[in-house]
N, C-alpha and C positions, 0 to 999 in steps of 0.2 A: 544202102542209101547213105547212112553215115559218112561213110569209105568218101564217097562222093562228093560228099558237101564238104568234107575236110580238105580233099583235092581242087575244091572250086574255089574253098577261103585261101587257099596255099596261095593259088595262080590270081588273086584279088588282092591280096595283100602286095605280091613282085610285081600288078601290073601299076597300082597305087605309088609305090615308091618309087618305080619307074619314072611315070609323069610327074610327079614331084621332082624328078630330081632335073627332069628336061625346062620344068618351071621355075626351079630358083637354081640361087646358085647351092653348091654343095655344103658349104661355108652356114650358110644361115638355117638350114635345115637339116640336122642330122639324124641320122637312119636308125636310130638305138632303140629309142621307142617302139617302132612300127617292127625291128626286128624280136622285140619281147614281146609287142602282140602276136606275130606270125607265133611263135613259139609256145607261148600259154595259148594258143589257137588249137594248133597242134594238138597237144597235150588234150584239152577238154574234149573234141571230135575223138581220140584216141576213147577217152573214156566213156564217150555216146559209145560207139562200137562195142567195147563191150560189157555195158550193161551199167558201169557205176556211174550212178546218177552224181552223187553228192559231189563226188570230184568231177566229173564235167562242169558241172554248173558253177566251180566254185574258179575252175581254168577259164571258164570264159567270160565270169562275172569280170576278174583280176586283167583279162584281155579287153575288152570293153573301157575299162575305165581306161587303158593306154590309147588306144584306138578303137572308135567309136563307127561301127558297120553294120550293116542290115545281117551278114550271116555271124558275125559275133552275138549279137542277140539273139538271132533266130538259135543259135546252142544254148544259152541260157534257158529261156524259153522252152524248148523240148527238155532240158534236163528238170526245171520246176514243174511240169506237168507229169513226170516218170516218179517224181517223189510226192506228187500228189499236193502240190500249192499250187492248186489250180488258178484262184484268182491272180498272184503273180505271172503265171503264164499267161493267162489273158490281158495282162496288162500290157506285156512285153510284147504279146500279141501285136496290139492294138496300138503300141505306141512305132513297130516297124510299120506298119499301116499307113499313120496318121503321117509321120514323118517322110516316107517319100523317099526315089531314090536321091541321094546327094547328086552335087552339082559334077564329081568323076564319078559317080557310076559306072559301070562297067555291065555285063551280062552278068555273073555270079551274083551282081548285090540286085538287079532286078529279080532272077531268079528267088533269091532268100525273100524278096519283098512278098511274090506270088504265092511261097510256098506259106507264109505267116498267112497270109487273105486265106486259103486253102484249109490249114492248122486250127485256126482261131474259133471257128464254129463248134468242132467238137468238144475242143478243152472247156471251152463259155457252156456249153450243156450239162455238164459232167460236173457245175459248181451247185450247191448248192442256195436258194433266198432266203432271203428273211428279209421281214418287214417288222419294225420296229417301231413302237407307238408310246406317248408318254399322257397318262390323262391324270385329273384328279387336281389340276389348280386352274386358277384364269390365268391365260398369257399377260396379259393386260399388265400384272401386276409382279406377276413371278419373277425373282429373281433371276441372274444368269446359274442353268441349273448344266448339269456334264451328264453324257450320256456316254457310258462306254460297252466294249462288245471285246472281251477277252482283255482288258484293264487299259484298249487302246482305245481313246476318245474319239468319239465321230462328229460331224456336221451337224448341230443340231437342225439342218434345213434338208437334209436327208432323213428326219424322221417322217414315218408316214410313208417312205418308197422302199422299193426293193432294192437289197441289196447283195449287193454275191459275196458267198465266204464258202470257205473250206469245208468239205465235208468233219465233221466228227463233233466233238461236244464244244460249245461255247457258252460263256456265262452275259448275260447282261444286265446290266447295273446304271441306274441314275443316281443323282441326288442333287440337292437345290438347298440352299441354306435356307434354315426355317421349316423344312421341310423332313421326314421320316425319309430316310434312302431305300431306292424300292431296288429288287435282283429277282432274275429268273433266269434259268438256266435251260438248254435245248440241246439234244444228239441229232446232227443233221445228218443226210444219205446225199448219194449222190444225185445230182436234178430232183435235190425235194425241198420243201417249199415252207415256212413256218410264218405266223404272225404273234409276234410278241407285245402282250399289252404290259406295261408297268402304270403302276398306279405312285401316283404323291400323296404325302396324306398331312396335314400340318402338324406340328411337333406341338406337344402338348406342355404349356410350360410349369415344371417342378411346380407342386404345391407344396407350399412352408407350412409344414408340421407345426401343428397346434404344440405351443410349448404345454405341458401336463400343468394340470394345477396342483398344484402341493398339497399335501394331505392334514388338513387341518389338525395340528398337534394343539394342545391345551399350553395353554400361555400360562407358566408359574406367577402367581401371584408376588408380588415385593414384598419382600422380608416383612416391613414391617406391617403387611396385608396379613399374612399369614401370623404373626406374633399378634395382633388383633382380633382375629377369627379362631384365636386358637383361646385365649384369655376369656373370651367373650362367651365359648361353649363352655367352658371351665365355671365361668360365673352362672350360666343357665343351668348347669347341672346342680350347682350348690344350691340354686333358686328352689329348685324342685325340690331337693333335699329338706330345706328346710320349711318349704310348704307341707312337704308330707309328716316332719315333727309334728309341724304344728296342727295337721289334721289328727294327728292321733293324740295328740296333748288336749286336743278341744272335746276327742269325741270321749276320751278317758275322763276330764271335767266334769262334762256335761251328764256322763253319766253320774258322777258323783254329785253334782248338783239335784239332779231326779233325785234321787235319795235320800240327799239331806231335807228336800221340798217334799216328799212324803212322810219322813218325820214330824216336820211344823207341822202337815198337815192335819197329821193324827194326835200331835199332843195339845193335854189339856189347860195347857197353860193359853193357849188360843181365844178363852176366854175369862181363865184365875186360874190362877193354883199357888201353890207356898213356895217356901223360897225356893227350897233344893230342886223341887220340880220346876222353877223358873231358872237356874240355874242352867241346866238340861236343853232348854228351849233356847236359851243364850248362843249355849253352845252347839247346836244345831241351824241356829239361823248365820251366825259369823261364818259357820262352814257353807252355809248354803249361798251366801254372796260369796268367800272367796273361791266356792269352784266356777260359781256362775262365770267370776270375771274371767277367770284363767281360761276357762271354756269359752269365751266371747273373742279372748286373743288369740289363741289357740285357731279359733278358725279364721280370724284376718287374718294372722301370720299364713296356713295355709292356702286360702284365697290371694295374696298376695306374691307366695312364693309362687304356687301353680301358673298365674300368669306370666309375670317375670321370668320366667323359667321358658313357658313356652315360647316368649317373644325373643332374648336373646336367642334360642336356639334358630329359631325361623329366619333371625335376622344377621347372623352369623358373616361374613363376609365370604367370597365364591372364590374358584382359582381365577375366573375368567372375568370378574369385575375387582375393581379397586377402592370402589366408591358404592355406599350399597345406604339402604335407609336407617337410623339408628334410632332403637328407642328406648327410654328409661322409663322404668315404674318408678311411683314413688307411691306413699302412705303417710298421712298424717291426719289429723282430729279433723278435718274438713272432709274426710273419705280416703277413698285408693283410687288409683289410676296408672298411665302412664303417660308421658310426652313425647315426639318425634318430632325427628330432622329426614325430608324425603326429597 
């Protein structure tokens, strides 16, 4: 059948240049073209014959674009459906169909026309559908978003209908700005049938990281915070110190004051006696007022120290203030106390 259709393009092509050449003159229309299509005509029919697709198709693609025929096509055509690009053959199909014979037609290009209307049904069966769907936003609003079907972008007003592709795997992918890019992928058969949904999903936008909050380090106090907090325990410790002399000075007095007041108490010059034993009495009572007093000091100094002592300490200055409450004891013939600044 090949055989045949190459010998009909042969005798359509010389009857073509023919009347062309009986229509103008020679001069304004030369033969070069129409003999390189005859020739890659040739060539591609040769390779329908026997068997190799790819160089048919590629001899009568290269003939076509020289000179434009219904049986040029119609070899392209049969060679894309032998290699299995079926939708291009039906296109090729459909576009010898559509197009009609030219205004020199001859019998061969009517023939090529009959034989595509003939051709075109089975190859169109033998493609595989798909129907292609995009949901997940409002039209209303969305962006211009790209739908593609093997990285080649389609019509977005072809979404929602059937459409023919090639049998074997094809990937489909959208995406819309603002939007998450959605993909699905499918292995088609031949005359089989798929519905692909992709979904949009809005893009969620980066949340700004809480900056950390720093880890509360202790703030050194100023020098001279520190040379004051440091002075200030140094004097509370001395404070204490010399409250505690002073309680053992009082309570070692005071013992000795008991002692001398139980001798007055028992001697008998309390009521007479002569000299020597008044003498005695003398010198029992001068001991017994000067331990009374030392014993009377002895525990103000300690009562005094023990306070002072406890309040600098307590009142000491901190790493983390600079300004703190300050208090002084004092002591004199009016009492003891202390006075602050808060």
């Amino acid at each position: 059948m090949h055989q045949r259709v190459r010998q009909l393009f042969a005798a359509t092509i010389a009857c073509t240049v023919a009347n062309l050449a009986h229509a103008r003159p020679p001069a304004a229309e030369p033969s070069s073209p129409r003999a390189l299509a005859r020739q890659l005509g040739d060539q591609g029919f040769a390779a329908l014959d026997r068997g190799d697709w790819r160089a048919a198709e590629s001899f009568c693609r290269r003939a076509d674009a020289v000179y434009h025929a219904p049986p040029i096509l119609l070899c392209v055509a049969r060679a894309e459906a032998q290699l299995g690009q079926l939708v291009a053959a039906t296109e090729h199909y459909q576009r010898i169909i559509d197009e009609g014979p030219p205004p020199e037609a001859n019998a061969i290009m009517l023939k090529a026309i009959e034989s595509a209307k003939k051709e075109i049904g089975p190859v169109k069966a033998r493609c595989a559908r798909l129907v292609v769907r995009v949901a997940g936003f409002p039209a209303a609003t969305t962006p211009a978003f790209v739908v593609t079907i093997d990285d080649t972008a389609i019509p977005n007003e072809t979404l929602g209908r059937e459409r023919l592709v090639d049998p074997g795997p094809h990937r489909i992918a959208a995406r819309a700005e603002g939007y998450v890019p959605a993909e699905n992928s499918v292995t088609s058969v031949e005359g089989g049938s798929h519905d692909i949904s992709l979904a949009l999903t809005r893009e969620t936008p980066p949340e700004v990281a809480a900056a950390p909050t720093p880890a509360m380090e202790p703030v050194p106090p100023p020098p001279h915070a520190r040379s004051q907090g440091g002075t200030q325990r140094t004097l509370g410790f001395v404070a204490l110190g010399v409250g505690g002399a002073g309680l053992v000075t009082g309570a070692i007095s005071g013992l000795l004051a008991i002692n001398a007041h139980s001798s007055l108490s028992s001697s008998p010059c309390s009521t007479g006696c002569d000299r020597a034993a008044f003498n005695g009495y003398e010198s029992d009572r001068s001991r017994y007022q000067t331990t009374s007093t030392i014993a009377t000091v002895g525990f103000t100094v300690a009562a005094v120290g023990g306070i002072a002592g406890a309040i600098l300490l307590l009142t000491q200055p901190t790493s983390h203030t600079s300004t703190r409450a300050s208090v002084m004891p004092y002591a004199d013939t009016s009492g003891i106390g202390a006075v602050g600044r808060f």
